[in-house]
C-alpha positions as CSV (number, residue, x, y, z in Angstrom):
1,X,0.0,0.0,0.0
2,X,1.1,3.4,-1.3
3,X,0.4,5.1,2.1
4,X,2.2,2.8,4.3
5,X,5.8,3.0,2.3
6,X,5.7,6.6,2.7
7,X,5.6,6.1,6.0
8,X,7.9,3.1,6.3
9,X,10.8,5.4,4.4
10,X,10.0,8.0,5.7
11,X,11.2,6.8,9.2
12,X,14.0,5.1,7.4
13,X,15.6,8.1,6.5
14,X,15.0,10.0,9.8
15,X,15.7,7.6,11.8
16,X,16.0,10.0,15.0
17,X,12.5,10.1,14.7
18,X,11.5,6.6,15.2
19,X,10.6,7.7,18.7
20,X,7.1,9.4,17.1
21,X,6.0,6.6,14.4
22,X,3.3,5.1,16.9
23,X,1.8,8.9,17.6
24,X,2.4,10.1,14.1
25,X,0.3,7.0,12.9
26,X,-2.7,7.8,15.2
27,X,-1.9,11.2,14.5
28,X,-2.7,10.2,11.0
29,X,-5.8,8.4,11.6
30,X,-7.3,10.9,13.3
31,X,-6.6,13.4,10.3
32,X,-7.7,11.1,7.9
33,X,-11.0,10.0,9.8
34,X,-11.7,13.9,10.3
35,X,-12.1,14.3,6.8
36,X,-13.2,11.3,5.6
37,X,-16.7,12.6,7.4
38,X,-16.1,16.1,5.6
39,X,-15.2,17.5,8.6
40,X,-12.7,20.2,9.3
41,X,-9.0,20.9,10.7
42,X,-7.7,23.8,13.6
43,X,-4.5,24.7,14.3
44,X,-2.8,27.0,16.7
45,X,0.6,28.1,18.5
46,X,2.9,30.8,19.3
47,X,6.0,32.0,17.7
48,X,7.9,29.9,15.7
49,X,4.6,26.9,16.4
50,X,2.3,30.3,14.7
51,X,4.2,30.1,11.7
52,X,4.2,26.3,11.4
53,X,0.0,26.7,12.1
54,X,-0.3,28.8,8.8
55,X,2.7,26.6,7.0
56,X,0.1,23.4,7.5
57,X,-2.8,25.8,6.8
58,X,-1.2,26.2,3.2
59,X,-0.6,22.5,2.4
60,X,-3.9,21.4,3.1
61,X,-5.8,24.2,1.6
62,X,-4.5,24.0,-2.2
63,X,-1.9,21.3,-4.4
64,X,0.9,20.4,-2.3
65,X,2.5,17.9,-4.5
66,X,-0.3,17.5,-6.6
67,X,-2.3,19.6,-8.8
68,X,-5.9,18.7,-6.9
69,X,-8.2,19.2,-10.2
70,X,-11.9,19.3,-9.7
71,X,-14.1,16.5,-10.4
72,X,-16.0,17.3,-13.9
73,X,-19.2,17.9,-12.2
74,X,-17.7,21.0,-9.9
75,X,-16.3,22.2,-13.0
76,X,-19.5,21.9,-15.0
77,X,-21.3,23.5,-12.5
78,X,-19.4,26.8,-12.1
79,X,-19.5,27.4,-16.9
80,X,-23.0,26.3,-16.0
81,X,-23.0,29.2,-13.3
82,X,-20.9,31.8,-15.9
83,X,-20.2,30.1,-19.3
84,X,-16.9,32.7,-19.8
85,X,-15.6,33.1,-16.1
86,X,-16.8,29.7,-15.2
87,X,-13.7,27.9,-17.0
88,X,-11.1,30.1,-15.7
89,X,-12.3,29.1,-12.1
90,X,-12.3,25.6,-13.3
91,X,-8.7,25.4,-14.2
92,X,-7.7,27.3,-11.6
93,X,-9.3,26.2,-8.3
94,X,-8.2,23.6,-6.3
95,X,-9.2,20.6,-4.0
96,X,-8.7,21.3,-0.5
97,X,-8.8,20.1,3.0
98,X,-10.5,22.5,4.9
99,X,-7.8,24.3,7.8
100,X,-8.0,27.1,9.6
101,X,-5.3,28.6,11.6
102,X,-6.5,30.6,14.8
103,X,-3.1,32.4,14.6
104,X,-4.6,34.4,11.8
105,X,-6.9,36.9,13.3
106,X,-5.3,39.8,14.4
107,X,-8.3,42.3,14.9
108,X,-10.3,39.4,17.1
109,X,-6.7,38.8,18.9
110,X,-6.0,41.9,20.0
111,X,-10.0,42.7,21.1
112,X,-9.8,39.7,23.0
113,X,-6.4,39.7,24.3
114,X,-7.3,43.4,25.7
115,X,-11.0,43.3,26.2
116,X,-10.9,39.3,27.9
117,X,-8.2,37.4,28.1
118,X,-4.9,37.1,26.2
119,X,-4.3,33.3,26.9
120,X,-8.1,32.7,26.1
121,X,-8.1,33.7,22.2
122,X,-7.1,30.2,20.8
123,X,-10.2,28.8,23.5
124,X,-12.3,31.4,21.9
125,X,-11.9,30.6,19.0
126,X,-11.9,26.6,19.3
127,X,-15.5,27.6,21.2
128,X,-16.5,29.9,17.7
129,X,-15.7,27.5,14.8
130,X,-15.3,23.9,17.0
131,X,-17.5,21.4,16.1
132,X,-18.1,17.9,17.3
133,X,-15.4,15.6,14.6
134,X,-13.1,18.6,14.2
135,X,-9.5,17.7,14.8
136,X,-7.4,20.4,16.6
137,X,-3.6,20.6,16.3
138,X,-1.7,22.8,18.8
139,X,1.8,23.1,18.2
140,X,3.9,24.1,22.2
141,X,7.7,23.2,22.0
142,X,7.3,23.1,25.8
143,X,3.9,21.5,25.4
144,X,3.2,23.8,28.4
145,X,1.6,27.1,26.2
146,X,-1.5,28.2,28.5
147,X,-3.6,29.5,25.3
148,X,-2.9,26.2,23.7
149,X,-3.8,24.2,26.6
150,X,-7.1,26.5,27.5
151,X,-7.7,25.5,24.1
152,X,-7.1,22.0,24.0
153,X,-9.6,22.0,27.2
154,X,-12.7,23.3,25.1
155,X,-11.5,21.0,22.3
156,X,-12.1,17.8,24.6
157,X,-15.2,19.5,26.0
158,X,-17.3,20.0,22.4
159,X,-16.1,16.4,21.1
160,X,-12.8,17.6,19.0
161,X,-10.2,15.5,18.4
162,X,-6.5,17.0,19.5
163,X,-3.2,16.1,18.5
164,X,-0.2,18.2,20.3
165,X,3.1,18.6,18.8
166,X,6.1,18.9,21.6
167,X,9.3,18.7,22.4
168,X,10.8,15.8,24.5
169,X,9.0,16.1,27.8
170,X,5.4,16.4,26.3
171,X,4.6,18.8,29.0
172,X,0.8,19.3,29.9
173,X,-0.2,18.3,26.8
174,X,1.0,15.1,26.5
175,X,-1.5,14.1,29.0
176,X,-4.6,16.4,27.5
177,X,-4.3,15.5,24.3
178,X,-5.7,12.4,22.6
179,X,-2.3,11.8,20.6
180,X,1.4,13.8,21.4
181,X,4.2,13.8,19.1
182,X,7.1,14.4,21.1
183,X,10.0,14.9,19.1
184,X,13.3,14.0,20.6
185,X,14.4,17.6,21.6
186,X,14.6,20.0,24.1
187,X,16.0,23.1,22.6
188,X,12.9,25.1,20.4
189,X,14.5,25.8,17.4
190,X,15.2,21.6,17.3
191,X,11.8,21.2,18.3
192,X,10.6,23.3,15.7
193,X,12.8,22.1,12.5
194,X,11.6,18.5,13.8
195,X,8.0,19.2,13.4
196,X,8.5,20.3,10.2
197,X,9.3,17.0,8.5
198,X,6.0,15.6,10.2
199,X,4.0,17.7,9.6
200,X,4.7,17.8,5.8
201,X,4.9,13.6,5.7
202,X,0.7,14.0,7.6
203,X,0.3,16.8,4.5
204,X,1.2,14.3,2.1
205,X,-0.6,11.5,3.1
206,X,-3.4,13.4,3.4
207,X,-3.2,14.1,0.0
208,X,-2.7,11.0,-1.4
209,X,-5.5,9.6,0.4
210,X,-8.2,12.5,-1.1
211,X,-6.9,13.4,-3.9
């Protein structure tokens, strides 16, 4: 199966992260299970973990590695919809797995974080668009980020899946969420370029599998 030698050389070549494949798998299922029932994908983080929220954001959303062309019905319908605009959006849209990240809202931050809370925007957030089959991803090198845990909390309470991206020692996280990649690291910017690689290998297979 195509799926499971990605996987399999994948971890051959980085072999210092063998430590993850049993997370990363269940990691996977749960991605693949949220949007096998058309469901959707939130991500959140701080820093360095913000930027690698949107970076995942923009894998999922269009082509990663492949070109994602709509079905012939979707593009029948939109020349059906406008005969001469409606082929330009045809050959130009994409498939996509629906993402958001909640790093990505500055006006509704900056309300919140002045107005409420600061480490309650992610949680507000999660609460706003969260819904029951969702799959959250919260990216903490410590695994100890307050916003990301406040929102892991609300997660669990309205029925969303959560997978956590760490360093070594997991930190809260490892025991809120439902799956915890803990890369073998302690320092952040190690942590960091270590996420990257999984996070790109879950982009891939995702896109094999729907497209």
């Amino acid at each position: 199966m195509k799926l499971q030698k990605m996987i399999e050389d994948f971890f051959q070549e980085h072999e210092n992260l063998k430590v993850c494949r049993n997370d990363f798998e269940q990691a996977f299922q749960i991605l693949q299970e949220c949007y096998s029932k058309n469901k959707k994908v939130l991500l959140c983080g701080n820093g360095g973990s913000a930027a690698d929220s949107e970076h995942i954001v923009g894998e999922l959303m269009k082509g990663f590695v492949k070109k994602r062309k709509l079905s012939a019905d979707e593009q029948e319908a939109l020349i059906r919809i406008d005969p001469d605009h409606g082929h330009y959006l045809a050959e130009n849209l994409q498939g996509a797995l629906p993402a958001i990240s909640l790093t990505g809202h500055p006006s509704l931050s900056t309300a919140y974080s002045n107005d409420v809370a600061p480490d309650m925007i992610f949680a507000q957030q999660l609460y706003g668009y969260g819904l029951e089959g969702d799959t959250l991803i919260g990216l903490s090198t410590s695994g100890n980020s307050n916003n990301v845990i406040n929102a892991v909390l609300v997660a669990k309470a309205r029925g969303v899946k959560t997978i956590a991206f760490t360093g070594e020692q997991g930190g809260k996280l490892k025991d809120l969420c439902d799956v915890c990649l803990k890369v073998p690291s302690d320092e952040t910017y190690r942590i960091q370029e270590f996420h990257l690689p999984l996070y790109h290998l879950l982009c891939l297979l995702l896109e094999e599998s729907f497209f």
